[in-house]
C-alpha positions in Angstrom: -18.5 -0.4 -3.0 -19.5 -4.0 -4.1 -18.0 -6.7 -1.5 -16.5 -10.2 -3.1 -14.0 -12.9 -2.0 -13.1 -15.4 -4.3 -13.8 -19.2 -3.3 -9.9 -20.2 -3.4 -8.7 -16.9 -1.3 -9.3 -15.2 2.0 -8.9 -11.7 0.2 -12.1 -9.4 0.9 -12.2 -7.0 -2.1 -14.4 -4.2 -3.0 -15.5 -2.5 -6.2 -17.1 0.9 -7.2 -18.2 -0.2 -10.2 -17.4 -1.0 -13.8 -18.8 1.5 -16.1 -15.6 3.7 -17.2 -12.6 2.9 -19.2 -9.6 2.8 -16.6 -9.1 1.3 -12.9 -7.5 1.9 -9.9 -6.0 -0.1 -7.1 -5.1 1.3 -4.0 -3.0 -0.7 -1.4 -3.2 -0.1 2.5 -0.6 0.1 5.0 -0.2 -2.1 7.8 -2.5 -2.6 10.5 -5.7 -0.9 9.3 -7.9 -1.8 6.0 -8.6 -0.6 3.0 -11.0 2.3 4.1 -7.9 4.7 4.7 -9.0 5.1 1.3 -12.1 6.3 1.8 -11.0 10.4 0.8 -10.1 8.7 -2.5 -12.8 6.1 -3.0 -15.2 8.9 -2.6 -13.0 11.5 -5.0 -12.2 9.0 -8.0 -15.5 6.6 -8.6 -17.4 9.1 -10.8 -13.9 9.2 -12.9 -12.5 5.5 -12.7 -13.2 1.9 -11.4 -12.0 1.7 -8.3 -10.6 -1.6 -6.6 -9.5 -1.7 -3.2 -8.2 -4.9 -1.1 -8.5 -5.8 2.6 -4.4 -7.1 2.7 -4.5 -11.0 4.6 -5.2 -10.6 8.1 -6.4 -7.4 8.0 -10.4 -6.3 7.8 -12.5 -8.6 6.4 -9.3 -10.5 5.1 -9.3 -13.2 7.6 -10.8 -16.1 6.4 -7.3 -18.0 5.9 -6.0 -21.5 5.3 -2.9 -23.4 6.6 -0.3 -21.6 4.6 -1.7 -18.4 3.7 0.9 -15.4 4.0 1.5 -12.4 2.5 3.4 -13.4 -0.2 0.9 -14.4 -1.7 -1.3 -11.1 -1.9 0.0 -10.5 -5.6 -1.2 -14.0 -7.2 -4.4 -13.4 -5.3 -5.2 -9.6 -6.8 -4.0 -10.8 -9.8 -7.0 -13.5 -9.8 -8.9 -10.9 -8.7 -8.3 -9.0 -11.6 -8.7 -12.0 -13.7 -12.0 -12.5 -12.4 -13.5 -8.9 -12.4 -12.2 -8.7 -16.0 -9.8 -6.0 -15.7 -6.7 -5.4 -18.1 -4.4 -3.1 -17.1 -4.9 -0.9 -13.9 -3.4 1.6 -11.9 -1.8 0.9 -8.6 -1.4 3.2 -5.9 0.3 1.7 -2.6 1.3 3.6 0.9 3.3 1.6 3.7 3.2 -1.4 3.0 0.7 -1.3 0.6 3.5 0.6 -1.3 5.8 -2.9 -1.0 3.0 -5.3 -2.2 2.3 -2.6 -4.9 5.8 -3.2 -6.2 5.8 -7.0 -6.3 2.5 -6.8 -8.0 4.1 -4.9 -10.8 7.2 -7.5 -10.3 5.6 -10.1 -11.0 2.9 -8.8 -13.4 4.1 -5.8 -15.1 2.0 -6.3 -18.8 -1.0 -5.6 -16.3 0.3 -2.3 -14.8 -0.5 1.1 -16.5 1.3 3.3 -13.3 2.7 2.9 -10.3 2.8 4.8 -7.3 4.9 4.6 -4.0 4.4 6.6 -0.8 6.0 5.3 2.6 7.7 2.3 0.9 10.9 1.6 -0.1 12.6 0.3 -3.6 12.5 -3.7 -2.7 14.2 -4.8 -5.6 17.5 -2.7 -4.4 17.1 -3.0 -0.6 20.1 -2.1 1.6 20.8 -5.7 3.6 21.5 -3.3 6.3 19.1 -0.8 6.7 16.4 -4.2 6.3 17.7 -5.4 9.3 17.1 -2.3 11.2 14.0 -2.4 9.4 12.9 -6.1 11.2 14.6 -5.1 14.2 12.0 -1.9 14.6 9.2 -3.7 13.0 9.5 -6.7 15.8 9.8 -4.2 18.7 6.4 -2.7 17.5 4.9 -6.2 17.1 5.9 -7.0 20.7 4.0 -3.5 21.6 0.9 -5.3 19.2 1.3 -8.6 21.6 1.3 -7.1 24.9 -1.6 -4.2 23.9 -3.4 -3.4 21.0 -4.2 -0.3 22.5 -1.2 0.5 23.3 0.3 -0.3 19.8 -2.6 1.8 18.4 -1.5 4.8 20.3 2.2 4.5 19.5 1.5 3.9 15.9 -1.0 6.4 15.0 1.6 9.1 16.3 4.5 7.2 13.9 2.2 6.7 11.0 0.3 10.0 10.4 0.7 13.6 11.3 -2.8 15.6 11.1 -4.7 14.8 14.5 -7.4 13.8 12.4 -6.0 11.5 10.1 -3.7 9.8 13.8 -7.6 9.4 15.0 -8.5 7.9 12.0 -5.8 5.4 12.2 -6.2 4.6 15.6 -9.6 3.6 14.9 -9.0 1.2 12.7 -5.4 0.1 14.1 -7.1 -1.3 17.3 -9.4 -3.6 15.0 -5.9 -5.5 13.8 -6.1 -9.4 15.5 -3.3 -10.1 17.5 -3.1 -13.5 15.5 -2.6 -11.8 12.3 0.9 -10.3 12.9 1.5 -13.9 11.2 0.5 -13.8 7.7 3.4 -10.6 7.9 6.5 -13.0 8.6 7.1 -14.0 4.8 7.4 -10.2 3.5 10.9 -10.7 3.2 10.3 -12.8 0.4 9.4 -10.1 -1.6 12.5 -8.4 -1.4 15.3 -8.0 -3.8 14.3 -10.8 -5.6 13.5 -9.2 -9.0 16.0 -6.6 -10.7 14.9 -3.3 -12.1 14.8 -3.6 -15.7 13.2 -0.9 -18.1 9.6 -0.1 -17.1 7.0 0.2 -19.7 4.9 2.1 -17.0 5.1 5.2 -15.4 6.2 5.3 -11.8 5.6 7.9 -9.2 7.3 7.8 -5.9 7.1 10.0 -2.7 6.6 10.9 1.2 5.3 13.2 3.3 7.9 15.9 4.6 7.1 14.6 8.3 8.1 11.1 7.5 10.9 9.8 9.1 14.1 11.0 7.7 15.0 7.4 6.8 12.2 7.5 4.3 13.7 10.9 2.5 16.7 9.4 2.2 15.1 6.4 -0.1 13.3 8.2 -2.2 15.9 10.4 -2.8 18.1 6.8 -3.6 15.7 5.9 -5.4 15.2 8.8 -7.6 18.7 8.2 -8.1 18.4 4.6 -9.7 15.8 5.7 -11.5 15.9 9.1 -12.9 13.0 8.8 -15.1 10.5 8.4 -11.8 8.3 11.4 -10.6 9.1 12.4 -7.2 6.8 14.2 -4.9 7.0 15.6 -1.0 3.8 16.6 0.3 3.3 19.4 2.6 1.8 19.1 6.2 1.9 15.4 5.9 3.3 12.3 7.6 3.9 8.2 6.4 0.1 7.8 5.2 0.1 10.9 3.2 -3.5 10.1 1.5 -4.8 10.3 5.2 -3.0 13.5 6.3 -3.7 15.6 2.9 -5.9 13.7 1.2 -7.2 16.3 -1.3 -3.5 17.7 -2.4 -3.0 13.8 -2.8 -6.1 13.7 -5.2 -5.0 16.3 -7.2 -1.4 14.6 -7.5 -2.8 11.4 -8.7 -5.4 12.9 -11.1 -2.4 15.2 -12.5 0.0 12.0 -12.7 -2.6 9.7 -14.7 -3.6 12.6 -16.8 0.0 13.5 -17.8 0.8 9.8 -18.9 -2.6 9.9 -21.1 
């Protein structure tokens, strides 16, 4: 993978290469980088171009400026694109990965041939509710991050995957996260329902793992009701970062989503 940063943005970015006819961006969750993707990096560069993003803050995505927050990770792929020349691309987003994935495709949506959703929740229709709950658990973990890294490592590995191999893997690169950087995560409010749902010229794919919390069931099952026309999928054997915990089932779901939308 070929590493770039534009001159105007702190966003490390990385690139298989540019010599077939479709791309695909995959978004990480929070508090590791964008080598959770490494099972599908290593699976889909002999089929597609493959762009992946270190999300502000996080990996090599620290090179900030008075200002910078995560609300502006869409404007800043989108130069991104702009700059590597690509059209329309796939985008693929888990955890919060999943929540920048849908204001990308908010905010851009001539640019997006599919979407795909695993962890997240519908932002443009989010329960006022349930997103204070949301902040509420999100700051007691962040207060965990403050005290101890480690120790927020070890509680969020067991929360965010379910295969002992894929929490490892987590952990590994959850204790890399910078204290500092739980900033640049204050302004992802601003990305919530602040676009409607309209009619979407894209496909969209939407799903969990069936060891998720059951909060997360229950939204995609909302959302599969909002928006009947969206593939739904549970996988097997697999927590919150379902590329991590089955990442070759996950392969397979992608490959058979894109294909079926050819």
């Amino acid at each position: 993978m070929k590493q770039s940063r534009l001159d105007h943005s702190p966003v490390t970015y990385y690139v298989s290469g540019k010599e077939h006819d479709e791309w695909v961006l995959f978004l990480h969750a929070a508090f590791v980088d964008h080598t959770m993707f490494k099972a599908q990096i290593e699976y889909f560069s002999d089929k597609y171009n493959v762009l992946t993003v270190d999300i502000i803050g996080h990996g090599k995505s620290i090179h900030t400026r008075k200002g910078d927050g995560i609300d502006k990770m869409s404007a800043w792929i989108y130069d991104i694109m702009e700059g590597e020349g690509i059209g329309k691309i796939h985008i693929v987003g888990v955890s919060l990965g999943a929540v920048l994935a849908q204001d990308l495709a908010n905010r851009y949506p001539d640019r997006v041939s599919s979407l795909a959703c695993f962890g997240g929740y519908d932002i443009n229709n989010f329960d006022v509710k349930m997103q204070k709950e949301n902040g509420a658990s999100q700051m007691r973990m962040m207060l965990k991050g403050l005290f101890s890294i480690k120790w927020f490592a070890e509680s969020n590995k067991k929360i965010s995957a379910f295969t002992p191999r894929a929490q490892n893997d987590f952990y590994e690169m959850n204790i890399q996260f910078p204290k500092r950087s739980f900033m640049y995560l204050a302004s992802l409010n601003h990305m919530v329902n602040r676009y409607q749902t309209g009619q979407r010229a894209y496909p969209l794919l939407i799903g969990c793992g069936e060891f998720d919390i059951p909060a997360e069931l229950e939204v995609i099952k909302q959302w599969k009701a909002r928006e009947p026309q969206c593939k739904v999928v549970f996988f097997e054997n697999a927590g919150h970062c379902v590329n991590m915990d089955t990442p070759q089932i996950f392969n397979e779901t992608m490959e058979e989503f894109w294909a079926g939308e050819k």
